[in-house]
C-alpha angles and dihedrals in degrees: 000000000000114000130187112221128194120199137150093351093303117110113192128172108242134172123231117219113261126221134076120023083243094055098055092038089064093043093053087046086054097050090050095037103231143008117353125247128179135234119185108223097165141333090282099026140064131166111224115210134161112294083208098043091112100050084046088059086228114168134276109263100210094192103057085042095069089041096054098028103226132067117308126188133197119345125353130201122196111198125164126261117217130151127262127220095271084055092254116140112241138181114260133162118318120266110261094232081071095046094054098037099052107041100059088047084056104058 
């Protein structure tokens, strides 16, 4: 899955290893660098960061926070939503206006 993360003003395009729900569980967790949290940023799109990043006095991330609108700390990563077969949401690839958007802010 390709993932957008944003991260000490510095915004790169990276995949996140697909299989199990497990496996890319942990390798969201490990972009983010701890528990995931969701922001909505649209119907297709939300932005994970770490649930804890607050109590680990982590930094502001002033780019996320524009994009989400609200206070963001330590490293974001912004990944699709679509709906699988059984009708569940589930994370894909980022939305290319994202994509586009972001990484020439980030340069």
């Amino acid at each position: 899955m390709k993932a957008l993360k944003i991260e000490n003003r510095k915004v790169t395009l990276t995949d996140i290893q697909n299989g199990t729900p497990d496996e890319e569980l942990h390798a969201l967790q490990t972009a983010i660098g701890g528990y995931i949290e969701t922001v909505t940023l649209a119907e297709d799109a939300v932005m994970l960061v770490d649930e804890e990043g607050l109590l680990k006095a982590l930094n502001q991330n002033a780019l996320a926070s524009l994009v989400a609108r609200q206070q963001i700390v330590g490293a974001a990563v912004i990944v699709g939503l679509t709906v699988d077969a059984d009708g569940e949401r589930v994370f894909c690839d980022c939305p290319e206006r994202y994509v586009t958007n972001l990484i020439a802010l980030g340069k």
